[in-house]
N, C-alpha and C positions, 0 to 999 in steps of 0.2 A: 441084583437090583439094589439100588441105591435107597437107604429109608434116612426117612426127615430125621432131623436128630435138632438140638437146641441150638440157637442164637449161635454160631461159632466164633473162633477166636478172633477172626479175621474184623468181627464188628466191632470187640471189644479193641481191638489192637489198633484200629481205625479213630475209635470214637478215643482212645487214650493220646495220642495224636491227635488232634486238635485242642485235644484240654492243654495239652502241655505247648502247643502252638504259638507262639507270641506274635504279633504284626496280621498283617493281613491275607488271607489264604488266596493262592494264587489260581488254583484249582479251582471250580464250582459247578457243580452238577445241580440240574434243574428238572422236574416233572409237572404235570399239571396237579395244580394245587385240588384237592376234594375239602368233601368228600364230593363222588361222582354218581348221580341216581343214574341208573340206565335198567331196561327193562329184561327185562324174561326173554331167551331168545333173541333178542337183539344184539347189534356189533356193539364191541367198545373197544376205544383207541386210549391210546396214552402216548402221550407223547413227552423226549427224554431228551437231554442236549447236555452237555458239556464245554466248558471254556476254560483257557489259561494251560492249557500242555504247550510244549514250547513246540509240537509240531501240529499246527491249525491247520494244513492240507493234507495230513497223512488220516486213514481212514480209521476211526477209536471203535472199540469192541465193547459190546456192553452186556449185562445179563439183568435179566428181570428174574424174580423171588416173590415170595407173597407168602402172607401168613392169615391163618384161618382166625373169627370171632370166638372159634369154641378153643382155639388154642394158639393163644399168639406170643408161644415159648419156642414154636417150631418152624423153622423155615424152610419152606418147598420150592426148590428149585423148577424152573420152568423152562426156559429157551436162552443161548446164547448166539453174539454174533460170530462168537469165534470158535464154537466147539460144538458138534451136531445131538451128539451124549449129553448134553447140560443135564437136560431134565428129570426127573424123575418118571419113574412108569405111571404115576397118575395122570401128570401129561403129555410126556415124550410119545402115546401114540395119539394125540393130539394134531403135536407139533410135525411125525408126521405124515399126516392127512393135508396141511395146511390146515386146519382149524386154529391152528395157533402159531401167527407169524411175525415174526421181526422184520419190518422194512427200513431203509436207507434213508436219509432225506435229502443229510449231506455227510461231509466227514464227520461231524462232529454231532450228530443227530439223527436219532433211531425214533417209529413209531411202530409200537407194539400191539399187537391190532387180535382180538376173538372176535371171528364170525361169527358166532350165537353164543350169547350168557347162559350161564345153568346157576343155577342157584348156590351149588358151591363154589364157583368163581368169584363170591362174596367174599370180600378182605380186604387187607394193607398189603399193597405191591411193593416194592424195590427194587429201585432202576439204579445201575450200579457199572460207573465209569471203567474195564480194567485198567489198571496202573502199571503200562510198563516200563516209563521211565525210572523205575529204581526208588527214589526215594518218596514218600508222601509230603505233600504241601498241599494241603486248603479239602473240600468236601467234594469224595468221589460217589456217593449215594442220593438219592432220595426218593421220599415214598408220598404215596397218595393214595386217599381211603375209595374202594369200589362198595357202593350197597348195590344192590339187585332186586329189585322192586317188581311185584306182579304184574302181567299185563292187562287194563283194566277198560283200554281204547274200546269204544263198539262204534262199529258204521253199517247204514243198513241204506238201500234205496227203495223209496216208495213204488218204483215202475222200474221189473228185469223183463218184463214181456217183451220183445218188438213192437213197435208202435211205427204205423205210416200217416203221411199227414200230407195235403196237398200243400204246395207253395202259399204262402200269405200267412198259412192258419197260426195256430198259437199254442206254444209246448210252455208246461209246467209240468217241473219234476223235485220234489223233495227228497234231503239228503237227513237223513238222525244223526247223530255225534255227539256221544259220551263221554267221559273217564272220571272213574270212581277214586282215581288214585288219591293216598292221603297228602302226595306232593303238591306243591303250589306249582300248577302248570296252567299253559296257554295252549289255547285250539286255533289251527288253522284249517279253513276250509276250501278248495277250489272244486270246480268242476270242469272236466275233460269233454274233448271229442278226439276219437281215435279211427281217421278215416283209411276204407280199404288202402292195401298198397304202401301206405306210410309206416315208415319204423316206430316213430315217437307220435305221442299222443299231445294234441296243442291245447291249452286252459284256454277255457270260454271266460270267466270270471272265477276270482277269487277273494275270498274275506282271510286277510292277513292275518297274524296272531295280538296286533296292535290295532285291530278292528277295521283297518283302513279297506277298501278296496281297489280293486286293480283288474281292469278288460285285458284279455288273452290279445296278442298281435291278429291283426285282422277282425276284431270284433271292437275295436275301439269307437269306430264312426256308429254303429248301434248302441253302443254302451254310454255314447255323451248324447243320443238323440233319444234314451231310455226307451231302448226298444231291448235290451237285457238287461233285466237287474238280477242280485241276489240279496234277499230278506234271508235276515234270523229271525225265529218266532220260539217266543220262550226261553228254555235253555237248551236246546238240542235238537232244533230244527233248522234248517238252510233249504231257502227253495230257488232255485233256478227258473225263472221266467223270461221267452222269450217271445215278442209279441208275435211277432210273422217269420217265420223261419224259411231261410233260403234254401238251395239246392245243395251249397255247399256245406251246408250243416251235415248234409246223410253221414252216417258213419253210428261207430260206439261211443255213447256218455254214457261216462260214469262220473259219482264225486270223489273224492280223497280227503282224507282229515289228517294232518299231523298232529304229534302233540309234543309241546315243547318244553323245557327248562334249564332255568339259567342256571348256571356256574358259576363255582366260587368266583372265579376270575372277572364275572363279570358278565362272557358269552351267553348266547342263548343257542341250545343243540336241541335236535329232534332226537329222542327217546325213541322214539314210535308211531308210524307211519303205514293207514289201511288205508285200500280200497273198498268201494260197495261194488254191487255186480253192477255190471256193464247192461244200456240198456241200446238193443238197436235201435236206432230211427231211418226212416225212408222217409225222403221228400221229393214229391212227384209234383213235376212240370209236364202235365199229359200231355204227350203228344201222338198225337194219332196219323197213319199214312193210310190214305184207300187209293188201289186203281181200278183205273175204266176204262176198257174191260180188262181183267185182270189175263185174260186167252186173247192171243187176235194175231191174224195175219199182217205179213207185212206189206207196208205203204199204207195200212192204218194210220189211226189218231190214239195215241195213250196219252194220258190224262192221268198223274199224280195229285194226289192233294194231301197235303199236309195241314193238321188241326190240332192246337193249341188253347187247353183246357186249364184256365188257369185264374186265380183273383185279379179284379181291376186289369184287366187283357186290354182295355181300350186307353189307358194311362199309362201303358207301359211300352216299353221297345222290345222288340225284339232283332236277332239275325235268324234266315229260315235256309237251310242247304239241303239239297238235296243227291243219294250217294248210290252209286252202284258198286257196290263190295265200298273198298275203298276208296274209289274212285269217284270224286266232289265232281256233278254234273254242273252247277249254277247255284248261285245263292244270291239271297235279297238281303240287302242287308237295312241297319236298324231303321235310316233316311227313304227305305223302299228303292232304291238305285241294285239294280242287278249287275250280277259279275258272271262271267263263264268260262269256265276251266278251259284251258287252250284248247285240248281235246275235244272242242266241241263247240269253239268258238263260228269255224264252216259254217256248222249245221245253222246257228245262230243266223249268220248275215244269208243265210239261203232262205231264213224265213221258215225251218225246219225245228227248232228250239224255240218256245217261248215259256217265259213264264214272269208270271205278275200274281198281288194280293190284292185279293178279292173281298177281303172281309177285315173286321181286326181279329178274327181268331181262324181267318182262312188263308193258304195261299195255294197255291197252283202252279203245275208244270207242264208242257203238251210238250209231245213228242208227235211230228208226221213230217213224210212218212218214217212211221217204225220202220227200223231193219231187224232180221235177225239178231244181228251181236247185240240189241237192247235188251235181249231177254236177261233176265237171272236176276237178282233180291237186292230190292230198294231201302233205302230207309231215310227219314228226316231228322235233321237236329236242328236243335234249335239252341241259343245260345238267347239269355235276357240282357238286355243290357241297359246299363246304366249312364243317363245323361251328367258330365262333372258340370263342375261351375264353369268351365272356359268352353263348355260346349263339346267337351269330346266325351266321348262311348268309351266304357269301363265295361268288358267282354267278360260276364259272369262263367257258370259251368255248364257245358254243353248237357242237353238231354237228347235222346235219342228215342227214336220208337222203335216201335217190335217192326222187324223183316216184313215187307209185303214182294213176295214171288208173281215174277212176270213170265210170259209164254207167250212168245213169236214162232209162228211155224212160215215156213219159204212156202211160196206162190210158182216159183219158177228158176232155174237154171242161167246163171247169169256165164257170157262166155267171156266178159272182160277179165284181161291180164295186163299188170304191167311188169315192166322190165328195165332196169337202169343198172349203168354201170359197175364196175367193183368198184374196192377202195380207191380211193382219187389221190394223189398228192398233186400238193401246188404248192410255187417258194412264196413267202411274205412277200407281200405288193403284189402280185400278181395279180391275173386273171381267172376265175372257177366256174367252169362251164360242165353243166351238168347236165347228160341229158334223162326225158322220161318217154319212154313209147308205148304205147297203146295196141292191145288189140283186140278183134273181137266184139269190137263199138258196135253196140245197138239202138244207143240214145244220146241227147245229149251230155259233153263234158262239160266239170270243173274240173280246176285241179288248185291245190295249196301245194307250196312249198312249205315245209315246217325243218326246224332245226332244234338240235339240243346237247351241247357242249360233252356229255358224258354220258354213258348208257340207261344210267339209269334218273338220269333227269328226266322231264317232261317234256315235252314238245312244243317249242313257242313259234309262231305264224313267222313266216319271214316276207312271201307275198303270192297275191292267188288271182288267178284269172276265173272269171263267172261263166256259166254256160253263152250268156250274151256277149262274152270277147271283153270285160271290162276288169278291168286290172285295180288290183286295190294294194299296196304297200304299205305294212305294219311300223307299228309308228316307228319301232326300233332301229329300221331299216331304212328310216325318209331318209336323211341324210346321208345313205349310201349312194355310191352307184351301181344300182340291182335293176334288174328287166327280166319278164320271161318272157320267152317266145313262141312261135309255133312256126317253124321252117314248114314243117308238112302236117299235114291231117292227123297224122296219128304218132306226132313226136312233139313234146313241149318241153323247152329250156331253159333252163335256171340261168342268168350271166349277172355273177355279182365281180366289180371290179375292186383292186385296188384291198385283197384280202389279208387280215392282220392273224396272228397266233389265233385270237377267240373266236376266229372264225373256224376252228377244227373241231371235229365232233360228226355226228350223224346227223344225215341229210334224209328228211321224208316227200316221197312225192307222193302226195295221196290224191287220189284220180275219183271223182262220184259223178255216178253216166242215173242220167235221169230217162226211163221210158216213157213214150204216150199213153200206160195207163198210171204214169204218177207213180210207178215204182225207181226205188233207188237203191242202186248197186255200188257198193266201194271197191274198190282195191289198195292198197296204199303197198310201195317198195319205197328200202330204204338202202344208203352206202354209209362208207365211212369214209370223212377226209382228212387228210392229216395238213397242216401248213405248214411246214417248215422253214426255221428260221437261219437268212441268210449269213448270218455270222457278225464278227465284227471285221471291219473294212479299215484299213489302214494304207491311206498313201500318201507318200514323199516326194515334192518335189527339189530339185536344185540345179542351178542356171549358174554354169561356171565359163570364162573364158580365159582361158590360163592352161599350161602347157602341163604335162604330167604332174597332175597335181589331184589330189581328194578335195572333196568336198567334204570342209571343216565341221568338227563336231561328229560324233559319232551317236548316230540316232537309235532312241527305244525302240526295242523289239528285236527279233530273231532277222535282221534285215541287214545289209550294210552297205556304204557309197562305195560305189566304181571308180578305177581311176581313169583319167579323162587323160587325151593325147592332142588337146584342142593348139590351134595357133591362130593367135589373134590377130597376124601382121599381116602387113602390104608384100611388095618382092621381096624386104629384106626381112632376115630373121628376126624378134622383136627378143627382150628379152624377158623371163619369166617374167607376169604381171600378178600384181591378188587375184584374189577370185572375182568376178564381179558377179552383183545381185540385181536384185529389183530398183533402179533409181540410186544405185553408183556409177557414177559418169564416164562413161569409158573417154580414152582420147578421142580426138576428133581424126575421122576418117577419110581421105581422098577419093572422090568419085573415080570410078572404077578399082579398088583397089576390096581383097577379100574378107570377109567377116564368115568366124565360124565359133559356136555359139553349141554347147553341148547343155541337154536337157537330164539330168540322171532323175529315171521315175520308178519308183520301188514300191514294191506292195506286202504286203503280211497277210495278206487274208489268207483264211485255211481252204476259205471255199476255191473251184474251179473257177477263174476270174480270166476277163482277156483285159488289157490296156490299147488305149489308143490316145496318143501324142500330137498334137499338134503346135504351132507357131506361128503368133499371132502379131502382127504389125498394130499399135496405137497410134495413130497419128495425131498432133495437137490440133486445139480445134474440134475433133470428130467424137458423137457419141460412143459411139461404138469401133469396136478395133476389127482389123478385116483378115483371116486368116490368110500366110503364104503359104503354110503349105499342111500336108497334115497325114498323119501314118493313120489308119481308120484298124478298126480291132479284128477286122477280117484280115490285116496287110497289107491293105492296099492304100497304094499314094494317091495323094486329089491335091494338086496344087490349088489356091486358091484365087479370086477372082481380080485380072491384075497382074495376076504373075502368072498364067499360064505361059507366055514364049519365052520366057527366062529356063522354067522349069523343062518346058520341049526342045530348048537349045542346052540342057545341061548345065545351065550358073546358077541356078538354085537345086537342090538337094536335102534329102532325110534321110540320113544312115543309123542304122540300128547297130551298135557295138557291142555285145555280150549280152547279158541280161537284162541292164536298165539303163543306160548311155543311148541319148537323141539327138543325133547332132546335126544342127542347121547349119549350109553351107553354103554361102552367097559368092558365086566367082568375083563378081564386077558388083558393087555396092552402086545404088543411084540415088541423084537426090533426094527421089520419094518418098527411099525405104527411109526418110531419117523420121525417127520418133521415138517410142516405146514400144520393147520386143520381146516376149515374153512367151515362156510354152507353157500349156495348158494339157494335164492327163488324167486321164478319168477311165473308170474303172467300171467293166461290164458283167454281167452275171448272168446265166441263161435259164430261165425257170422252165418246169417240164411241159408246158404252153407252148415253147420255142418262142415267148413275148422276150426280149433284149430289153433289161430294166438298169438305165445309168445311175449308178454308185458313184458318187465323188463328194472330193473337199474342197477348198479354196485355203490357201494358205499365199500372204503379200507382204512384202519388205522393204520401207521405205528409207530413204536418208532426206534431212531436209539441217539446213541450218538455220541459227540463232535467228529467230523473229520471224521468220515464213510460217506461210498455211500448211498445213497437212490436212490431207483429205483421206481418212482410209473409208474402204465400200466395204458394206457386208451383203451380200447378194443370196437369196434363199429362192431359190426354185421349186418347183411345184405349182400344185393348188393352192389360189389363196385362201387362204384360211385364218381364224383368230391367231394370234401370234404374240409372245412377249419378247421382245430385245434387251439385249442386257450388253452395256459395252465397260470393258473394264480394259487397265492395265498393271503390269506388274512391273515394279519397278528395281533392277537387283535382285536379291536373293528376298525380298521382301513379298508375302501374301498379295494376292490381286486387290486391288481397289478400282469398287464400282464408280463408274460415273456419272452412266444413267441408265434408267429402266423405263421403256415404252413398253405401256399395258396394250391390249388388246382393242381398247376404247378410245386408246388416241392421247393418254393422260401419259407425262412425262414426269420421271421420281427424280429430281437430282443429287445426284451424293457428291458430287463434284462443285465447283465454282463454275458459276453460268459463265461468268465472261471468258473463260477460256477454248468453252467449247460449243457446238452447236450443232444438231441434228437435220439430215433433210430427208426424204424417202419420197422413192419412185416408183412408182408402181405399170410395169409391163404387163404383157400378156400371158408371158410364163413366168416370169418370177418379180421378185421384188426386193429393190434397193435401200438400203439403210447406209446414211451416208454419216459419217462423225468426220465435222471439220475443227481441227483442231486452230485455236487461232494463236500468232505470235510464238511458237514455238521456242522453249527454254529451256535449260539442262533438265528442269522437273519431268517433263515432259517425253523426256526419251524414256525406252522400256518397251516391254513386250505387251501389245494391245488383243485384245479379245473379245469377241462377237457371241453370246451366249443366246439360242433360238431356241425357245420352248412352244410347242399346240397342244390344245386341246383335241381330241378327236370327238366330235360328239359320238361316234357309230359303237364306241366298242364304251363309253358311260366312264372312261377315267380319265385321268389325265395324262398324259403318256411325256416324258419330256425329250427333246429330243435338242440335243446339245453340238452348233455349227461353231469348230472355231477358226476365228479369221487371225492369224499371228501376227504382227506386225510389229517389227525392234526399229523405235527411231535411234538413227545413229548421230550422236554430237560430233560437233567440229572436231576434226585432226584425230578420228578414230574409224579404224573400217574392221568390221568381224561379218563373221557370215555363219549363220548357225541355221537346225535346220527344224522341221514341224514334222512330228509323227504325230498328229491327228486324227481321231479313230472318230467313228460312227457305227453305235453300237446298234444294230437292225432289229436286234431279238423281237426288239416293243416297235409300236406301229409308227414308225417314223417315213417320211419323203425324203428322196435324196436332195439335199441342197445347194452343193456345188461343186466345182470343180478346182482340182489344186494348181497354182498359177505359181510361176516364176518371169517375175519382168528385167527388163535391162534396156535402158534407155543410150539409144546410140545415134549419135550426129555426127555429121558429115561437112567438107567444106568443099567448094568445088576449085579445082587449083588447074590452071595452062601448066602444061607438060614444059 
C-alpha cells in the first residue's frame, strides 16, 4: 500500500524552476479558480487544461492530488490518466467503482469528475500536466480550493393524493422551498407534468433564480392569457394556479427547486437539486355511450349515443367518432359535417348507416338493418377542438368512454355465396376485367367494387351498382374508364380500362341481397391483381439507299445496324451513293426505271415485342401520306390503296433480310410515286387480355438550306388529355436549349426569339399535332431538335411525365451526315403510347421519251 508522505521533491524541484526561470513560461496549466462550495452528496467536476507542449494534437496525461485542512503537509494521490495504480487505497477503490473518474475533453484537457461528495473530499486538489518532453519550461500544476458544505435544500408539496377534476375546473397546488445554507445562494423553482408513456417530464411554469418567469412549450398561449400563473408568498412558498385545466394536462406534477451559486469565475452552478412528491391528476371529458337495445336480432334498428359531460358544452366544438374494436364506424366532426369510414360507406348510400347531433351534449348513430358481424364492443371519442384565428380546428386529446357490448343473434340461414376469380395479371394499359357470381339469391342485389393497393390497407369504393340497377362511380375513379356489368343474373363485372402500376393490389366484390322481410345478408370475395410493367421500348429507325453500306453512327444499346445490299439505279449499275435520309434529294429518276429503298428497324426491348414496317408515299399538296405497302406484325403483306396491281403484278415488293432490314422495291417508278417516302415501325406487345396495345416512337430528319422554312411535327397519339410541350434544340456538343413551352391552358413560354420561330397545333381524332415552324433558316439553326410531352393523369393523383422525342438534325449547305435515334419510352409509370418511329426520303422523278 502506498502511504501519503509530505510535499515531495518533485514540487520543490518544480517550484525551484520557475524561481530560477527567466522570460516568459511557455508551459501553463490551468484549473477552475475556488474556492468551489458544493454540497453533501452531490457531483463535483474540476476541470484541468494545459497549453504550450510543442505537441498540441498528441493526447497530455494528467494526475490529480489533494491535500486535507487537517493536514496540508501531505499529499494524497488520487487518479491518473496514464497509470490505473496512481491512487492510494483511500481512493484507488473509489476509482475503481467509477466513483471517481478522469474524463477527456480534448488533447490537452481533462475533467475530473466525484459522483457524490463526502465530507472528506474537503481540500486543495492538484491538477498536474506530466512532463514528457524532458526539460521544464513555464507551470505544469495547479490547484483549487473544494469546501463541502451540508445539505440544507427542503422541498415539500402541499397535494401527493390523486386528485380528478372535470375539464374547465381549476387546479392550485403549492410548492415550500427552503435552504438554511450559510452560502449566498439563489432558488429556482418550476413545476412539472410527467404524462403516461413519455420519457421526460415537460415544465408548466417556472420562477428562475433571477425571479423572471418563463411558460413550459405548449403552455405559452395559457400563460400570456393568465390562465397559469406561479405566485411566491413569503419566503418559501410557490403556488401553481391553473384556471381551467385541459385533458392534456392528466399525468404527474410535481415542483422542483434548485439552488444555486456563483463562482469565483464568475458562473453560476447548481449545488443542489430536489423534487417534491409527484401528485397525480385525471381530467375527465365525460363521455358516456348507451345502446338500444343493447340484445337484438338482426334486420333491427341499433341506436348508439354518445354523451358528453363537460363545462360550457354549448360554447365549444367538438369531433364525436364512433368505433368497433378499432375500427372508426363514422364521425361528425367539429362543423357537424359527417364522414364514413369506406367500410361502411355502402351501408351509408343504402340508407343503412345514419348518424346526426341531436343535442349539444348528444349525438347518435342507427344502424338497420343490424347484421350479425355488428355485434362486439363499441365505444366513443370525442376529440374538443379549438377554433384558431384563420378559422381552422386545432384537434385537442381524444377522450374515449368505457366499452358498451352489443348482441346480434341470426334470424335465419342465408344461402348466398360468391365466387371470383384467382389472382389476375394484366400488362400496364391494358384491359382488367373481373368477374363476380352469385348464388343462392333469395333477394334483392347490390354489389360494390372496393380496392386497396396493399393487404393491409383499407378498402376504398371504386364503383357499385344499387339493387335498382343504378350505377354510382367513386369520385377517384370519374375520370377512369370503369363500368360494371351484369351479362347474366347471377354474374357482375368489373371493366376498368387503360390500367396503370397503382392499379395493383386487392379487388373486393362485396354482394348485399336484401329479403322481403327487410333482412340483409352479405357476402363479400376478394383476388389479387398484379399490373405489370411493360418495360422500356427502344426503337431505331434508318432509311438508306446505297449499296453495302451500314447505317452510320453506331447506336446506344445492346442493338446494332445491318448491313444493306440496296441498289439505287435504273439498267445500269450506279455507283456507290451516301446514304440517304429524310429530305436529302436523291437524283432524279426516269419513269419506269427501279427504286429500292431499305428500312433498318431495330428494337431493345427486353419484353416479347412483334414489329410491323410499313412504307409510306407523301405526296405534296396532300394532308396526309398514303401507305404502299406495309409488312403487319402477324407477317402479312397489305399493299396499300393505289398500288394494289403494281403489288399483284410483282413491281412493288417488302422483303425482309435478317433481323431488321425492309426493303422497298419498286420494278417501274411512275409519275405518282413522286413525293416524300418514308417507313414507318412500330412496335406491338401482347398483354394476357390477348388486347394488341401499339408501342412506338417517331423519330424525323430534315435538311433544308440557308433561308428556307422548316417545319418539323411533333405528333402525340392517344386520348387527349392536358399536355405540356416542350421544343428544344441542341446544338453541337452544347446542352439543349428551350425554345418554347406550351402549358396545358393554351399559354406559350418563350425562351427563344419569337421571330424566328412559330407554333401551330392540330388537333384529330386520335392524336394531336404540334407543328414548330422554323423561319429563315441559318447556320444557328441547324442541330438536333426535340419534342418533350409531359400529362397529368388525374386517375392515379400524380403527375406521371411521359417524355416523346422527335430528333431532327438540320443539315447546312455542303454537308450530308446521317446519324441515328435510340429513343426509349419508359412505360413503367402510366404513360400513352405516342408515335411511331419514321424515316422519310423524298424522290422525284422526270418523264424522259425512250
Amino acid at each position: 500500500e502506498k502511504s501519503p508522505g509530505v510535499r515531495t521533491w518533485r514540487n520543490d524541484f518544480i517550484c525551484v524552476l520557475s524561481l530560477l526561470y527567466s522570460g516568459e513560461a511557455r508551459v501553463k496549466t490551468e484549473a477552475q479558480a475556488g474556492p468551489l462550495y458544493r454540497v453533501l452528496g452531490a457531483p463535483l467536476y474540476i476541470t484541468c487544461s494545459v497549453s504550450g507542449f510543442r505537441s498540441e494534437n498528441t493526447d497530455k496525461h494528467f494526475e490529480f492530488r489533494m491535500t486535507k485542512p487537517s493536514n496540508p503537509d501531505f499529499e494524497i494521490q488520487i487518479i491518473s490518466s496514464r497509470e490505473d495504480t496512481f491512487g492510494y487505497s483511500s481512493h484507488l477503490t473509489r476509482v475503481k467503482k467509477n466513483e471517481i473518474t478522469l474524463k477527456r475533453l480534448s488533447p490537452n484537457s481533462v475533467r475530473f469528475e466525484i459522483k457524490s461528495l463526502q465530507k472528506t473530499d474537503e481540500g486543495e486538489y492538484e491538477c498536474t500536466a506530466v512532463n514528457l518532453e524532458g526539460a521544464y519550461d513555464g507551470e505544469y500544476s495547479a490547484k483549487t480550493v473544494v469546501k463541502v458544505i451540508e445539505d440544507s435544500l427542503s422541498v415539500s408539496s402541499s397535494a401527493s393524493t390523486p386528485l380528478s377534476l372535470n375539464e374547465g375546473e381549476a387546479l392550485t397546488l403549492t410548492c415550500l422551498a427552503s435552504s438554511s445554507t450559510s452560502q449566498h445562494t439563489h432558488l429556482s423553482v418550476a413545476w412539472y407534468l410527467h404524462k403516461d408513456g413519455q420519457e421526460d417530464a415537460q415544465p408548466i411554469i417556472s420562477l428562475n433564480r433571477d425571479f423572471t418567469l418563463s411558460p413550459g412549450q405548449g403552455f405559452e398561449r395559457r400563460y400570456q392569457a393568465g390562465l397559469i400563473r406561479l405566485d411566491k408568498w413569503g419566503e418559501a412558498s410557490y403556488s401553481l394556479k391553473m384556471a381551467e385545466v385541459e385533458p392534456s394536462d392528466q399525468g404527474r406534477i410535481y415542483c422542483q427547486a434548485q439552488e444555486w451559486i456563483q463562482d469565483p469565475d464568475g458562473s453560476w452552478y447548481i449545488i443542489i437539486q430536489k423534487n417534491a412528491e409527484e401528485m397525480t391528476l385525471t381530467v375527465k371529458a365525460t363521455v358516456e355511450i348507451s345502446a338500444q337495445p343493447a340484445a337484438l336480432q338482426e334486420g333491427q334498428e341499433l341506436m348508439l349515443s354518445c354523451n358528453i359531460n363537460t363545462q360550457d358544452v354549448e360554447k365549444r366544438f367538438f369531433s364525436v367518432a364512433w368505433l368497433k374494436g378499432s375500427v372508426e364506424l363514422a364521425r361528425i366532426g367539429p362543423t357537424g359535417v359527417l364522414t364514413v369510414a369506406p367500410e361502411y360507406s355502402v351501408r351509408q348510400k343504402n340508407g343503412e348507416l345514419r348518424a346526426a347531433r341531436t343535442g349539444n351534449r348528444n349525438y347518435r348513430l342507427i344502424l338497420k338493418p343490424v347484421r350479425t358481424e355488428d355485434q362486439g364492443e363499441y365505444i366513443c371519442t370525442v376529440w374538443p377542438q379549438e377554433r384558431g384565428q384563420d378559422d381552422t380546428f386545432i384537434e385537442g386529446e381524444p377522450k374515449d368512454s368505457s366499452p358498451q357490448r352489443v348482441s346480434v343473434s341470426a334470424t335465419g340461414v342465408s344461402k348466398l355465396t360468391v365466387k371470383m376469380q384467382q389472382a389476375v395479371n394484366v400488362a400496364e394499359g391494358g384491359g382488367l376485367h373481373l368477374s363476380c357470381k352469385v348464388d343462392g339469391v333469395q333477394g334483392q342485389l347490390s354489389v360494390t367494387w372496393q380496392h386497396k393497393p396493399t393487404p393491409t390497407a383499407p378498402f376504398t369504393e371504386i364503383i357499385s351498382i344499387s339493387q335498382e340497377g343504378v350505377t354510382e362511380i367513386a369520385e377517384e375513379f370519374v375520370s377512369r374508364k370503369v363500368k360494371v356489368m351484369r351479362p347474366s343474373t347471377d354474374n357482375f363485372t368489373l371493366a376498368l380500362d387503360e390500367v396503370t402500376l397503382s392499379d395493383s393490389g386487392v379487388y373486393q366484390c362485396a354482394v348485399s341481397e336484401r329479403k322481403p322481410n327487410s333482412k340483409t345478408h352479405n357476402q363479400a370475395q376478394t383476388t389479387t391483381v398484379t399490373v405489370t410493367s411493360i418495360g422500356k421500348l427502344c426503337l431505331c429507325v434508318c432509311v438508306v439507299q446505297t449499296m453495302n453500306r451500314r447505317c452510320p453512327g453506331k447506336p446506344a444499346g445492346p442493338y446494332g445496324w445491318l448491313q444493306t445490299d440496296s441498289i439505287a439505279s435504273g439498267s445500269q449499275p450506279r455507283s456507290p451513293s451516301p446514304p440517304i435520309f429524310f429530305n436529302l434529294l436523291s437524283p432524279n429518276l426516269n419513269e419506269g426505271e427501279a427504286l429500292t429503298l431499305t428500312c433498318l428497324a431495330s428494337s431493345s426491348t427486353s419484353q416479347h415485342t412483334h414489329l410491323s414496317v410499313a412504307w409510306y408515299l407523301h405526296k405534296d399538296g396532300q394532308e396526309d401520306a398514303q401507305p404502299i405497302i406495309s409488312l403487319n406484325r402477324d407477317f402479312t403483306l397489305s399493299p396499300g390503296q393505289g398500288f394494289e396491281r403494281r403489288y399483284q403484278a410483282g413491281l412493288i415488293r417488302l422483303d425482309k433480310w435478317g433481323e431488321a432490314s425492309y426493303s422497298l422495291k419498286m420494278a417501274e417508278v411512275e409519275p405518282s410515286d413522286q413525293g416524300r417516302i418514308y417507313c414507318q415501325a412500330q412496335e406491338w406487345i401482347q398483354d394476357p387480355d390477348d388486347t394488341l396495345m401499339g408501342v412506338s416512337l417517331i423519330s424525323r430528319k430534315t435538311r433544308v438550306t440557308v433561308g428556307e422554312k422548316l417545319e418539323l411535327m411533333c405528333r402525340v397519339k392517344g386520348p387527349h388529355m392536358p399536355v405540356t410541350v416542350t421544343w428544344s434544340v441542341q446544338r453541337e456538343a452544347k446542352t439543349p436549349d428551350t425554345i418554347l413551352t406550351l402549358s396545358p391552358d393554351g399559354t406559350i413560354s418563350w425562351s427563344a426569339d419569337q421571330n424566328h420561330y412559330q407554333l401551330r397545333v392540330e388537333s384529330r381524332k386520335t392524336e394531336v399535332m404540334y407543328y414548330l415552324l422554323v423561319i429563315g433558316t441559318s447556320h444557328r439553326e441547324g442541330g438536333s431538335y426535340q419534342c418533350n410531352v409531359s400529362v397529368l393523369l388525374k386517375n392515379v393523383h400524380k403527375e406521371l411525365e411521359a417524355s416523346n422525342q422527335l430528333s431532327v438534325i438540320v443539315i447546312n449547305p455542303g454537308t450530308a451526315s446521317c446519324s441515328h435515334l435510340g429513343a426509349s419510352l419508359n412505360r413503367k409509370s402510366h404513360f400513352f403510347p405516342v408515335s411511331s418511329e419514321n424515316n422519310e426520303n423524298v424522290v422525284s422523278f422526270s418523264s424522259k421519251q425512250a
